[in-house]
ZADO-1210 file (C-alpha; in nm, 4 decimals, padded with zeros to 6 digits):
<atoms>
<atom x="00.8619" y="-00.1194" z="00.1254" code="UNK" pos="1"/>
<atom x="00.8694" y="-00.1488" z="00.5005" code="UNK" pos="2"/>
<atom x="01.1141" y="-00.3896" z="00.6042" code="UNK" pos="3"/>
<atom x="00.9652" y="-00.6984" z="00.8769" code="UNK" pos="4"/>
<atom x="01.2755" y="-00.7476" z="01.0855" code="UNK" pos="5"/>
<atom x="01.5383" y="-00.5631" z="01.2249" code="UNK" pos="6"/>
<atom x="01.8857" y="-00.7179" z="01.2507" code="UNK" pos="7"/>
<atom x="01.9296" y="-00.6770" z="01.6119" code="UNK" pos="8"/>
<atom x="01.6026" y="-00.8385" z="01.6753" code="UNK" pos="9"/>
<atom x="01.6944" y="-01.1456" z="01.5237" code="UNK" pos="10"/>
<atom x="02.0625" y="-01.2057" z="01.7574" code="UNK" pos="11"/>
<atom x="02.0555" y="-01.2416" z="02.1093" code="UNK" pos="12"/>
<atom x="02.3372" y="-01.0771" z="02.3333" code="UNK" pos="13"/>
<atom x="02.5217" y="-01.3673" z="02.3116" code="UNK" pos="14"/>
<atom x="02.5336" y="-01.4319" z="01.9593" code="UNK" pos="15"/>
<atom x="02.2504" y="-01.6778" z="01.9909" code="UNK" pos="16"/>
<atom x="01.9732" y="-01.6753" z="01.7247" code="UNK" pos="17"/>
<atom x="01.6156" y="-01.5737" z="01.8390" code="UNK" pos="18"/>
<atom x="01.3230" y="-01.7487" z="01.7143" code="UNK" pos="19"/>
<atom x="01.1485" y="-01.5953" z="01.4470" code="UNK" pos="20"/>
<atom x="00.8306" y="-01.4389" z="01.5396" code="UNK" pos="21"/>
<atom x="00.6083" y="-01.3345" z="01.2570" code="UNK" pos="22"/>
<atom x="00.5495" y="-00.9671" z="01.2746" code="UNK" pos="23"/>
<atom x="00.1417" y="-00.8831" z="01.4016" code="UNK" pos="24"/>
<atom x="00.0931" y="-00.7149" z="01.0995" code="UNK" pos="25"/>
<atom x="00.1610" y="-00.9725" z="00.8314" code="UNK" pos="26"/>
<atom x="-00.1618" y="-01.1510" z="00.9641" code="UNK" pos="27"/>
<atom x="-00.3353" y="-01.2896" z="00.7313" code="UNK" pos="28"/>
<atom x="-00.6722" y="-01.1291" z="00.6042" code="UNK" pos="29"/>
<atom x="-00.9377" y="-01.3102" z="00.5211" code="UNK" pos="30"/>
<atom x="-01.2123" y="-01.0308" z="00.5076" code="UNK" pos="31"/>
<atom x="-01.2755" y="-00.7155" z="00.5699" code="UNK" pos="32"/>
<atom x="-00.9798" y="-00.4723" z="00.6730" code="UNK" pos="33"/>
<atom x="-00.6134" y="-00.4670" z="00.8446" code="UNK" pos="34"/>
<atom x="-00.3682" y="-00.1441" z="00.9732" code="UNK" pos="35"/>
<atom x="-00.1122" y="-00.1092" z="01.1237" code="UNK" pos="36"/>
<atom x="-00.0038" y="00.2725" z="01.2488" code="UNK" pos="37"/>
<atom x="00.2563" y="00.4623" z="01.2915" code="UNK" pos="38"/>
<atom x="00.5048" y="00.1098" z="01.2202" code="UNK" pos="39"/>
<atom x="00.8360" y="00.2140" z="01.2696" code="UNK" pos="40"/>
<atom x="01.1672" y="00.0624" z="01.0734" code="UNK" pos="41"/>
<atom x="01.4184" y="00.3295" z="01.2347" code="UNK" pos="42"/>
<atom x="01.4960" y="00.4486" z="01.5367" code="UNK" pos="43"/>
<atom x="01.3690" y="00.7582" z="01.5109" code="UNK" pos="44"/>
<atom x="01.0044" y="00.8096" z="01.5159" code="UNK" pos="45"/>
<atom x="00.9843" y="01.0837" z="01.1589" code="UNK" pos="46"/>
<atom x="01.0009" y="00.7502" z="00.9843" code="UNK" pos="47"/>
<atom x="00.6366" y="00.6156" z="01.1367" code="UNK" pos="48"/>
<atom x="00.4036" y="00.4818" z="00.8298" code="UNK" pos="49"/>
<atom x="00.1053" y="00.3406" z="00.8662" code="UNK" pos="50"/>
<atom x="-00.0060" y="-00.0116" z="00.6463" code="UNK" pos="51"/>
<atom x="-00.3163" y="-00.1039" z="00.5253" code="UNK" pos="52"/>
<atom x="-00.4751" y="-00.3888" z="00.3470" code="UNK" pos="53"/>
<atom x="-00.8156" y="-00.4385" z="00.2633" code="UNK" pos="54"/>
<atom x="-01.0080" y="-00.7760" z="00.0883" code="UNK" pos="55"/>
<atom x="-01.3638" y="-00.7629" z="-00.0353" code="UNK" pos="56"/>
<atom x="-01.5513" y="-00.9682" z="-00.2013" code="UNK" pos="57"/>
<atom x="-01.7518" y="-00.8783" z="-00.4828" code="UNK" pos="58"/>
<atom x="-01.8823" y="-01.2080" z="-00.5863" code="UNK" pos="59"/>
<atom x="-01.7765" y="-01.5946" z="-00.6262" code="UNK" pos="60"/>
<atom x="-01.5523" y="-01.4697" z="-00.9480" code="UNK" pos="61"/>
<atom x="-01.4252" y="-01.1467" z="-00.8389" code="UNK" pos="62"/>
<atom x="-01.2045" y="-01.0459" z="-00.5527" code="UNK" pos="63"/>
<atom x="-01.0356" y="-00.7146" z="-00.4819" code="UNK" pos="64"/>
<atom x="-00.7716" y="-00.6424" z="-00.2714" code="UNK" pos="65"/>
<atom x="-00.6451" y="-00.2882" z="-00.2024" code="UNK" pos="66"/>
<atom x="-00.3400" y="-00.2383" z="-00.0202" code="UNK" pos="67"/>
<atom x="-00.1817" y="00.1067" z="00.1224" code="UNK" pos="68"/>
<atom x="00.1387" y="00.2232" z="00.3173" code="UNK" pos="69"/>
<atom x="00.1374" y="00.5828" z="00.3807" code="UNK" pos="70"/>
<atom x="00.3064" y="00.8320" z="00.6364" code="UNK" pos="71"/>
<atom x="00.1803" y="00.8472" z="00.9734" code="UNK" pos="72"/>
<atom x="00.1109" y="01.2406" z="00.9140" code="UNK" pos="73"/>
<atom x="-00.1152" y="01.3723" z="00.6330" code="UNK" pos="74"/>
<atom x="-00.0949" y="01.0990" z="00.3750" code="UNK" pos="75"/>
<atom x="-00.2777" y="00.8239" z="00.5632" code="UNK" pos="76"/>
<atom x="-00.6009" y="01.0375" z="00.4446" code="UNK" pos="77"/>
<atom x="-00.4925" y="00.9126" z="00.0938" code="UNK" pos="78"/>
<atom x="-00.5732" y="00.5433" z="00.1910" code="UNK" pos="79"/>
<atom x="-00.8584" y="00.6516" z="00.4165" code="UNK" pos="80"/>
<atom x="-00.9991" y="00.8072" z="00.1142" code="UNK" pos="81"/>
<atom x="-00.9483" y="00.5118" z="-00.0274" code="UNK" pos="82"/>
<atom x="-01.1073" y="00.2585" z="00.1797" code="UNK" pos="83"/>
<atom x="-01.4528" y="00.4733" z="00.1768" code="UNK" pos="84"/>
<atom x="-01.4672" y="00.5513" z="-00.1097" code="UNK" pos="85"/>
<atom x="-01.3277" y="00.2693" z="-00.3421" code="UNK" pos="86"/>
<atom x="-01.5544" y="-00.0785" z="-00.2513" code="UNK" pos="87"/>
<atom x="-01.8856" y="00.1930" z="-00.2151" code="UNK" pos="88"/>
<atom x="-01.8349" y="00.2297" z="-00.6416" code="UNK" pos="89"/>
<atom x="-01.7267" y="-00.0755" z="-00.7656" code="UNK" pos="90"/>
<atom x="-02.0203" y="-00.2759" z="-00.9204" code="UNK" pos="91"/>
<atom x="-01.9790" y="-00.6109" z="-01.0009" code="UNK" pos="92"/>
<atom x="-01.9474" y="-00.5270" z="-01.3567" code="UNK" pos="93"/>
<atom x="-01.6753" y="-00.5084" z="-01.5913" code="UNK" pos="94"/>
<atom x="-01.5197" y="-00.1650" z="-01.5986" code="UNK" pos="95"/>
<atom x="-01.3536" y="-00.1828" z="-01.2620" code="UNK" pos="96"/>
<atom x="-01.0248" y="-00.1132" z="-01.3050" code="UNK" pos="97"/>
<atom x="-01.1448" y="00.2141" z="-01.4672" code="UNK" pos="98"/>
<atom x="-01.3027" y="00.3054" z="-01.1416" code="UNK" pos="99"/>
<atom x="-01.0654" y="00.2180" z="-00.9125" code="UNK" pos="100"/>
<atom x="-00.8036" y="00.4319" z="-01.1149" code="UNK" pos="101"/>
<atom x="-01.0473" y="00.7396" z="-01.0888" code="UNK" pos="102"/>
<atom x="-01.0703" y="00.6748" z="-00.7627" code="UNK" pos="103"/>
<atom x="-00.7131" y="00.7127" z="-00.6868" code="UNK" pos="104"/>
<atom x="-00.6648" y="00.9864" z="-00.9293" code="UNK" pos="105"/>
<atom x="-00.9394" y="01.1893" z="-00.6754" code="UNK" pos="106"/>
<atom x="-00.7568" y="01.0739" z="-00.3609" code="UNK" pos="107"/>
<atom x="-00.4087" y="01.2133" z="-00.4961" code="UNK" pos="108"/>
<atom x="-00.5712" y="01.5422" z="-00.6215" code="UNK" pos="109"/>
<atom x="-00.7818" y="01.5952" z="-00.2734" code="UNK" pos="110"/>
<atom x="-00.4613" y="01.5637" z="-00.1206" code="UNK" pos="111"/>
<atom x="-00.2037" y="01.6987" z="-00.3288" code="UNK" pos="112"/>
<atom x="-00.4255" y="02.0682" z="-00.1975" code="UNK" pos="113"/>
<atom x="-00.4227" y="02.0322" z="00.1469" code="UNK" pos="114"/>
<atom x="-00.0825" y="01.9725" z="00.1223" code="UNK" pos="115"/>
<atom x="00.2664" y="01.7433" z="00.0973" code="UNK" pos="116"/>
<atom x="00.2181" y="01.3840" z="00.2586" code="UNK" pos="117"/>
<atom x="00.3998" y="01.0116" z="00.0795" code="UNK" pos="118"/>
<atom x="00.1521" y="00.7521" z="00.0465" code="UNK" pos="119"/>
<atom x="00.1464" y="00.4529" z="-00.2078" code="UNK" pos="120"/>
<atom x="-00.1778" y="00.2571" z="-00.2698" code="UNK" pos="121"/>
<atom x="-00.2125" y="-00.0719" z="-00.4651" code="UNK" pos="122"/>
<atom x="-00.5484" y="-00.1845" z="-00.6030" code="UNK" pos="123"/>
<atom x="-00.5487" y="-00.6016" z="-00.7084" code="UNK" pos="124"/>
<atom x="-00.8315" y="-00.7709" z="-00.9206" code="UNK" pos="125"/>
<atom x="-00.6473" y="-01.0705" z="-00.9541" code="UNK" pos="126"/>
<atom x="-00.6145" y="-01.0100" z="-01.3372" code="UNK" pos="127"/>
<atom x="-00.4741" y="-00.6546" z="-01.2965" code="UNK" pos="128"/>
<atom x="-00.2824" y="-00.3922" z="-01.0848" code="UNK" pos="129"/>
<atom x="-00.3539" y="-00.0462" z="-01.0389" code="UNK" pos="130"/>
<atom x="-00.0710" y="00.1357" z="-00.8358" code="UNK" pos="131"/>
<atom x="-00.0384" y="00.5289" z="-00.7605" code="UNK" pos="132"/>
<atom x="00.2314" y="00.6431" z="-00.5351" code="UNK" pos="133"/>
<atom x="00.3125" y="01.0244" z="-00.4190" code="UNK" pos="134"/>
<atom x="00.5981" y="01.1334" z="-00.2200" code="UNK" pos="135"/>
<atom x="00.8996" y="00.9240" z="-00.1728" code="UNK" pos="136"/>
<atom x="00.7696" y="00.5994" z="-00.1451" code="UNK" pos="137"/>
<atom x="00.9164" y="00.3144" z="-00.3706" code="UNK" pos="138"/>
<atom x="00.6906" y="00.0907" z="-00.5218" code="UNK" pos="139"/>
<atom x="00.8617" y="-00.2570" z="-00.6310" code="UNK" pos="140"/>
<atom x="00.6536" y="-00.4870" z="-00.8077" code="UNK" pos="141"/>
<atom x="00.7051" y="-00.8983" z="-00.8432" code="UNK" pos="142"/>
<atom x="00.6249" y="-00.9963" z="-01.2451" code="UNK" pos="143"/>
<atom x="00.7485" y="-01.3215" z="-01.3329" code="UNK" pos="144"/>
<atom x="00.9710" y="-01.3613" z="-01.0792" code="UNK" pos="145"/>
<atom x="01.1657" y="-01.0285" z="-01.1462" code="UNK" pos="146"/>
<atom x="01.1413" y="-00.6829" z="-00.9568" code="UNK" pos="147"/>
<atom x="01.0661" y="-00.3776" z="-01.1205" code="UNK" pos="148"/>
<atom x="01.0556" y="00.0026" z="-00.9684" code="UNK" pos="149"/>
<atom x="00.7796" y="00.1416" z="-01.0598" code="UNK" pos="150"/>
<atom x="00.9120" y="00.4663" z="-00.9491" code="UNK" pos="151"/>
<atom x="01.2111" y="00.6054" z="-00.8925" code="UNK" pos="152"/>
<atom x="01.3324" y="00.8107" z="-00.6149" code="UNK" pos="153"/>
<atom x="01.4490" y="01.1168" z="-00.7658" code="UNK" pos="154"/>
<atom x="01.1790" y="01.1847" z="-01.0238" code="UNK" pos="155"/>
<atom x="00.9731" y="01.3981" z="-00.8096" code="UNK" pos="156"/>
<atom x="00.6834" y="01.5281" z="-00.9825" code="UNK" pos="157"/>
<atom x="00.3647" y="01.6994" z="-00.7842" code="UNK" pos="158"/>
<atom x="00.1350" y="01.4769" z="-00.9920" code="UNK" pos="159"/>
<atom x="-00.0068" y="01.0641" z="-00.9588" code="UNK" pos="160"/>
<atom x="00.1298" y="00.8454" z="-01.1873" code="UNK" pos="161"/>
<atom x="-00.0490" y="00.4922" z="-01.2629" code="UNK" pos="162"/>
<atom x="00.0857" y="00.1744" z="-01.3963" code="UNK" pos="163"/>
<atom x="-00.1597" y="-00.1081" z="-01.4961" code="UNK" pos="164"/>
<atom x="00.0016" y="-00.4611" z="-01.5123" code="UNK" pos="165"/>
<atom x="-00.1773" y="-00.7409" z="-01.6791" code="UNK" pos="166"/>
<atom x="-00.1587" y="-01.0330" z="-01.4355" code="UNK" pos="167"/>
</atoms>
Protein backbone atom coordinates (compact mmCIF):
# COMPACT_ATOMS: atom_id res chain seq x y z
CA UNK A 1 0.00 0.00 0.00
CA UNK A 2 0.99 3.62 -0.32
CA UNK A 3 3.05 4.62 2.44
CA UNK A 4 1.70 8.23 4.53
CA UNK A 5 5.06 9.66 5.47
CA UNK A 6 8.29 10.00 4.18
CA UNK A 7 11.29 9.85 6.53
CA UNK A 8 12.74 13.10 5.66
CA UNK A 9 9.49 14.77 6.22
CA UNK A 10 9.29 13.82 9.64
CA UNK A 11 13.23 15.39 10.79
CA UNK A 12 14.02 18.83 10.53
CA UNK A 13 17.61 19.99 9.34
CA UNK A 14 18.66 20.04 12.62
CA UNK A 15 17.71 16.81 13.85
CA UNK A 16 14.59 18.27 15.39
CA UNK A 17 11.29 16.33 15.07
CA UNK A 18 8.45 17.95 12.97
CA UNK A 19 4.99 17.79 14.07
CA UNK A 20 2.98 15.28 12.59
CA UNK A 21 0.57 16.48 10.11
CA UNK A 22 -2.03 14.04 9.00
CA UNK A 23 -1.75 13.50 5.32
CA UNK A 24 -5.07 15.39 3.23
CA UNK A 25 -5.95 12.25 2.01
CA UNK A 26 -6.58 10.13 5.08
CA UNK A 27 -9.65 12.49 5.70
CA UNK A 28 -12.19 10.96 6.94
CA UNK A 29 -15.35 10.11 4.74
CA UNK A 30 -18.45 10.30 5.89
CA UNK A 31 -20.47 10.13 2.54
CA UNK A 32 -20.22 10.14 -0.73
CA UNK A 33 -16.64 9.94 -2.43
CA UNK A 34 -12.73 10.78 -1.79
CA UNK A 35 -9.39 10.75 -4.43
CA UNK A 36 -6.51 11.55 -4.33
CA UNK A 37 -4.34 11.65 -7.88
CA UNK A 38 -1.37 11.07 -9.06
CA UNK A 39 0.02 10.65 -4.94
CA UNK A 40 3.48 10.18 -5.13
CA UNK A 41 5.76 7.95 -2.49
CA UNK A 42 9.12 8.34 -4.63
CA UNK A 43 10.90 10.78 -6.06
CA UNK A 44 10.31 10.11 -9.29
CA UNK A 45 7.00 10.82 -10.75
CA UNK A 46 6.47 6.85 -12.82
CA UNK A 47 5.44 5.91 -9.32
CA UNK A 48 2.13 8.44 -9.25
CA UNK A 49 -1.16 6.32 -8.09
CA UNK A 50 -4.17 7.62 -7.60
CA UNK A 51 -6.56 6.57 -4.18
CA UNK A 52 -9.99 6.29 -3.93
CA UNK A 53 -12.57 5.57 -1.35
CA UNK A 54 -16.10 5.62 -1.64
CA UNK A 55 -19.10 5.13 1.35
CA UNK A 56 -22.74 4.69 0.49
CA UNK A 57 -25.38 3.97 2.22
CA UNK A 58 -27.82 1.52 1.30
CA UNK A 59 -30.03 1.56 4.26
CA UNK A 60 -29.97 1.83 8.28
CA UNK A 61 -28.44 -1.99 8.22
CA UNK A 62 -26.26 -1.96 5.31
CA UNK A 63 -23.22 0.07 4.46
CA UNK A 64 -20.73 -0.37 1.64
CA UNK A 65 -17.53 0.90 1.30
CA UNK A 66 -15.40 0.49 -1.84
CA UNK A 67 -11.94 1.46 -1.81
CA UNK A 68 -9.33 1.69 -4.90
CA UNK A 69 -5.56 2.60 -5.49
CA UNK A 70 -4.62 2.39 -9.01
CA UNK A 71 -1.82 3.90 -11.36
CA UNK A 72 -2.09 7.34 -12.39
CA UNK A 73 -2.05 6.04 -16.21
CA UNK A 74 -4.63 3.55 -17.60
CA UNK A 75 -5.71 1.67 -14.52
CA UNK A 76 -7.53 4.47 -12.70
CA UNK A 77 -10.42 3.56 -15.39
CA UNK A 78 -10.59 0.27 -13.33
CA UNK A 79 -11.89 2.20 -10.20
CA UNK A 80 -13.75 4.71 -12.36
CA UNK A 81 -15.53 1.79 -13.71
CA UNK A 82 -16.06 1.00 -10.53
CA UNK A 83 -17.56 3.88 -8.89
CA UNK A 84 -20.35 4.11 -11.84
CA UNK A 85 -21.07 1.24 -12.14
CA UNK A 86 -20.98 -0.63 -8.71
CA UNK A 87 -23.62 1.50 -6.16
CA UNK A 88 -26.06 1.94 -9.67
CA UNK A 89 -26.62 -2.31 -9.18
CA UNK A 90 -26.59 -3.03 -5.79
CA UNK A 91 -30.19 -3.42 -4.41
CA UNK A 92 -30.74 -3.52 -0.98
CA UNK A 93 -31.19 -7.16 -1.11
CA UNK A 94 -29.21 -10.01 -0.17
CA UNK A 95 -27.03 -11.19 -3.01
CA UNK A 96 -24.62 -8.30 -2.96
CA UNK A 97 -21.49 -9.57 -2.68
CA UNK A 98 -22.34 -11.59 -5.84
CA UNK A 99 -22.77 -8.37 -7.66
CA UNK A 100 -20.12 -6.50 -6.59
CA UNK A 101 -17.73 -9.47 -7.59
CA UNK A 102 -19.29 -9.39 -11.20
CA UNK A 103 -18.79 -6.10 -11.19
CA UNK A 104 -15.15 -6.22 -10.73
CA UNK A 105 -14.74 -9.25 -12.80
CA UNK A 106 -16.22 -6.71 -15.87
CA UNK A 107 -13.92 -3.85 -14.81
CA UNK A 108 -10.70 -6.19 -14.99
CA UNK A 109 -11.85 -7.78 -18.34
CA UNK A 110 -12.80 -4.14 -19.98
CA UNK A 111 -9.45 -3.30 -19.08
CA UNK A 112 -7.29 -6.13 -19.34
CA UNK A 113 -8.23 -5.24 -23.65
CA UNK A 114 -7.37 -1.90 -23.88
CA UNK A 115 -4.37 -2.72 -22.37
CA UNK A 116 -1.65 -3.19 -19.22
CA UNK A 117 -2.46 -0.74 -16.21
CA UNK A 118 -2.02 -2.00 -11.89
CA UNK A 119 -5.00 -1.20 -10.03
CA UNK A 120 -6.37 -2.93 -6.78
CA UNK A 121 -10.00 -2.38 -5.67
CA UNK A 122 -11.55 -3.42 -2.32
CA UNK A 123 -15.32 -3.76 -1.91
CA UNK A 124 -16.50 -3.82 2.23
CA UNK A 125 -20.08 -4.85 3.44
CA UNK A 126 -19.08 -4.89 6.83
CA UNK A 127 -19.65 -8.73 6.98
CA UNK A 128 -17.46 -9.45 3.91
CA UNK A 129 -14.53 -8.44 1.57
CA UNK A 130 -14.34 -8.63 -1.98
CA UNK A 131 -10.75 -7.71 -3.30
CA UNK A 132 -9.39 -7.96 -7.07
CA UNK A 133 -6.02 -6.65 -7.82
CA UNK A 134 -4.13 -6.58 -11.42
CA UNK A 135 -0.68 -5.54 -12.03
CA UNK A 136 1.82 -5.27 -9.32
CA UNK A 137 -0.03 -3.99 -6.62
CA UNK A 138 0.15 -5.81 -3.15
CA UNK A 139 -2.86 -6.26 -1.38
CA UNK A 140 -2.29 -6.88 2.56
CA UNK A 141 -5.21 -7.59 4.49
CA UNK A 142 -5.70 -7.12 8.59
CA UNK A 143 -7.73 -10.54 9.98
CA UNK A 144 -7.50 -10.91 13.54
CA UNK A 145 -4.83 -8.88 14.08
CA UNK A 146 -2.45 -10.69 11.55
CA UNK A 147 -1.44 -9.61 7.89
CA UNK A 148 -1.91 -11.70 5.06
CA UNK A 149 -0.79 -11.09 1.17
CA UNK A 150 -3.33 -11.68 -0.73
CA UNK A 151 -1.09 -11.64 -3.65
CA UNK A 152 2.17 -12.06 -4.27
CA UNK A 153 4.49 -10.14 -6.36
CA UNK A 154 5.85 -12.51 -8.71
CA UNK A 155 2.78 -14.54 -9.65
CA UNK A 156 1.87 -12.54 -12.57
CA UNK A 157 -1.03 -13.86 -14.29
CA UNK A 158 -3.14 -11.68 -17.09
CA UNK A 159 -6.32 -12.66 -15.24
CA UNK A 160 -8.46 -11.11 -11.75
CA UNK A 161 -8.25 -13.09 -8.93
CA UNK A 162 -10.89 -12.62 -5.92
CA UNK A 163 -10.67 -13.46 -2.32
CA UNK A 164 -13.85 -13.25 -0.12
CA UNK A 165 -13.13 -12.95 3.68
CA UNK A 166 -15.86 -13.53 6.15
CA UNK A 167 -15.68 -10.59 8.57
Amino acid sequence: MLKAFRFRRLVVEDGKRRKKKKPLWLTPVSHGYYTVDRLSYADNSSNDDSVFVQREQQSEELEIWLFGVSNAGTGKEIVKYMQNHLFDKLPNELGIMRKCKETMRRAYVEEERTGGSAASVMVVNGEKLAIASVGDHRVVVCKDGEAHQIRDRKASTKHWSQFIFPG
